[in-house]
TORBAVEX-721841 format. One line per 2 residues: number of its first residue (from 1); their letters; for each residue x negated, y, z of N, C-alpha, C, O, CB. Coordinates in steps of 0.05 Angstrom, whole numbers. Atoms other than C-alpha are relative to their C-alpha. Glycine has a CB too. Example, Ala and Ser with C-alpha at 12.3 -4.5 7.8 and 13.67 -1.06 7.14 Angstrom:
! residues 2
1 = as = -18 -24 0 -246 -90 156 -18 24 0 -39 24 13 20 1 25 | 16 -24 -1 -273 -21 143 15 22 14 5 44 18 -9 9 -29
! end
This chain:
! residues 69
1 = xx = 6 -1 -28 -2547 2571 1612 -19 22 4 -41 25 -7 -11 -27 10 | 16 -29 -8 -2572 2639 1643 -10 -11 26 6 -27 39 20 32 4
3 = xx = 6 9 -23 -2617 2626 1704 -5 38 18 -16 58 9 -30 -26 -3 | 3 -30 -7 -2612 2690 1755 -10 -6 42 -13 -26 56 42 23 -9
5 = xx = 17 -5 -25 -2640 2710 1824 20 5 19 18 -4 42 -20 24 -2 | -19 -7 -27 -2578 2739 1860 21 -2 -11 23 -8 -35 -2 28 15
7 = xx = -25 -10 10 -2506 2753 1858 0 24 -17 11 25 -39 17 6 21 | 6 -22 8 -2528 2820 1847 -9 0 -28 5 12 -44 -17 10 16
9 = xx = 4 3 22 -2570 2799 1786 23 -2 -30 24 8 -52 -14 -20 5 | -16 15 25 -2513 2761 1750 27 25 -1 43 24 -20 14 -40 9
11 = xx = -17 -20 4 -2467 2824 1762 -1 24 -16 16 34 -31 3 6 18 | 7 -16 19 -2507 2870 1737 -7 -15 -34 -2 -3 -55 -23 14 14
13 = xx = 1 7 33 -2525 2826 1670 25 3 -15 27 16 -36 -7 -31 -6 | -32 1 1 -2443 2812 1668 3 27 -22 7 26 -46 17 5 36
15 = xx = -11 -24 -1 -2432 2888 1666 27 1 -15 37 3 -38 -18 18 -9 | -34 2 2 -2366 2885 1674 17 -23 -10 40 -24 -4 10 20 -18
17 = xx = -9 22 20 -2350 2822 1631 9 -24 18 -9 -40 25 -26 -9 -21 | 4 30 -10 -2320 2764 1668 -16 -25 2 -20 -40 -17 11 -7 -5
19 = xx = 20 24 7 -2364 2711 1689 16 -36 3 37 -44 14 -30 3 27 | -7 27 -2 -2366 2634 1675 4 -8 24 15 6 41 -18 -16 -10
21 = xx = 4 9 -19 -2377 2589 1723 -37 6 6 -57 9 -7 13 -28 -1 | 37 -2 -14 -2442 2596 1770 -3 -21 21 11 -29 40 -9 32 19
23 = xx = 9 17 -33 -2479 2550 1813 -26 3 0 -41 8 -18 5 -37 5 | 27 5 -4 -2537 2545 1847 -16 -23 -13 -7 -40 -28 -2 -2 25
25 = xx = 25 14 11 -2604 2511 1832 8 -21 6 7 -40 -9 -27 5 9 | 12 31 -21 -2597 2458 1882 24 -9 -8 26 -33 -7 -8 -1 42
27 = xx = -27 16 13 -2523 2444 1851 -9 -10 -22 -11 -34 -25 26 18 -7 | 15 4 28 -2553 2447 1784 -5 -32 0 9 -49 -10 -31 20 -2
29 = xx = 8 19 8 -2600 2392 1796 23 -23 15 26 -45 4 -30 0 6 | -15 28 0 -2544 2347 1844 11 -8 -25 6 -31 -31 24 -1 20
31 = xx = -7 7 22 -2510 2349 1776 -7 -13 -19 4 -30 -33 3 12 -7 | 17 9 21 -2556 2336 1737 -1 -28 10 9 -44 -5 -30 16 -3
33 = xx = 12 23 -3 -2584 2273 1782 27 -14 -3 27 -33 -19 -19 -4 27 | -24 18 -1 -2508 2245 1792 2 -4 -31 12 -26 -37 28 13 17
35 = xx = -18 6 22 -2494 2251 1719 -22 -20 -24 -15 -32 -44 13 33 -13 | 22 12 20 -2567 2223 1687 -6 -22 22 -9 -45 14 -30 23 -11
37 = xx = 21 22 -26 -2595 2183 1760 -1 -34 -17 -18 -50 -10 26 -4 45 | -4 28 7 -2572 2112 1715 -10 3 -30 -12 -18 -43 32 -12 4
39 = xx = 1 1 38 -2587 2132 1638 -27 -13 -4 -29 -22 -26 1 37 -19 | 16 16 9 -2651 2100 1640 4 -35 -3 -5 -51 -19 -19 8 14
41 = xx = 0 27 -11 -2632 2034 1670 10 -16 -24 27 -7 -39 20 -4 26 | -4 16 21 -2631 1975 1619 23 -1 -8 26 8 -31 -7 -20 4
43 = xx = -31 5 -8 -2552 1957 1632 16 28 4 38 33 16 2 -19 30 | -23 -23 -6 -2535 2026 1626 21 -3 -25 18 -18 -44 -14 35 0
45 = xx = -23 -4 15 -2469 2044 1592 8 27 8 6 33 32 21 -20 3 | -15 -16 -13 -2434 2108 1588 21 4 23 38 -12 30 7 6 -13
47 = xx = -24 5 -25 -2393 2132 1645 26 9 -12 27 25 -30 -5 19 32 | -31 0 5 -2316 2131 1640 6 35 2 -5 51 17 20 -23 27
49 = xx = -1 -30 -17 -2283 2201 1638 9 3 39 8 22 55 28 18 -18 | -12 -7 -31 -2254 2180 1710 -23 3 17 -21 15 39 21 -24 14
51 = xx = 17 1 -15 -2323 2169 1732 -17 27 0 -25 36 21 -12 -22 -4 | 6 -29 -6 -2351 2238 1710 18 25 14 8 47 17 -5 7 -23
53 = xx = -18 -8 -8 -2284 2263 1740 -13 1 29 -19 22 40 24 -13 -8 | 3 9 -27 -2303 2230 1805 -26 20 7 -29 33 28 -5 -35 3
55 = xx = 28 -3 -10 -2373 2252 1801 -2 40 -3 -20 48 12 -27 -23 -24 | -21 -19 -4 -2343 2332 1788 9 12 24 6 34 34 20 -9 -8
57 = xx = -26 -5 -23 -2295 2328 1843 -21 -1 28 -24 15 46 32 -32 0 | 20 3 -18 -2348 2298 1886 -18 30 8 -25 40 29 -18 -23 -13
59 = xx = 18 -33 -11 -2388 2366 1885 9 18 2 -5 38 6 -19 13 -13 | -11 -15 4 -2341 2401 1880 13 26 -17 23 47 -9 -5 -1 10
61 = xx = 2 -19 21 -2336 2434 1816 31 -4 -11 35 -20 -29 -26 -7 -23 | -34 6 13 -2257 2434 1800 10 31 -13 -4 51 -19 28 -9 32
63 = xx = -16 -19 24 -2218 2482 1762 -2 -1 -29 -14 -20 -40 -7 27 4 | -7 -3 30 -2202 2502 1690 -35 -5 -16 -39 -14 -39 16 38 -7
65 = xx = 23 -2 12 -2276 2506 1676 -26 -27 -3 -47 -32 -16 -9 23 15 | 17 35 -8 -2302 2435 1700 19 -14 -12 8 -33 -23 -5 -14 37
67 = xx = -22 23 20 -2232 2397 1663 -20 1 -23 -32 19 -35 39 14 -12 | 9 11 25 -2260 2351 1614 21 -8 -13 40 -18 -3 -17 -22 1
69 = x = -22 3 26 -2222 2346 1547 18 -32 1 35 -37 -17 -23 2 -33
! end
């Protein structure tokens, strides 16, 4: 994970090279909180792939690069 300042930034680092996927900060952390917000809780259990699917789709992160195996 590269953290950058602009479009501009991550274009010029790129140089020329196709990039991954990018998101913002504030995506970053929804991700983060939807995918950890329960891992403390006593009764946790992993989530299902449909439910990290859901939780994905929900933010909108779809294509070739968000499919889980």
């Amino acid at each position: 994970m590269n953290l950058f300042r602009s479009e501009g930034h991550i274009k010029k680092w790129l140089n020329g090279r196709e990039p991954g996927a990018t998101l913002t900060a504030v995506k970053l952390s929804e991700l983060a909180d939807a995918w950890w917000h329960d891992r403390l809780a006593t009764d946790w259990v992993p989530h299902t792939r449909d439910q990290n699917r859901a939780i994905l789709d929900h933010l909108g992160l779809i294509g070739d690069f968000w499919r889980l195996p």
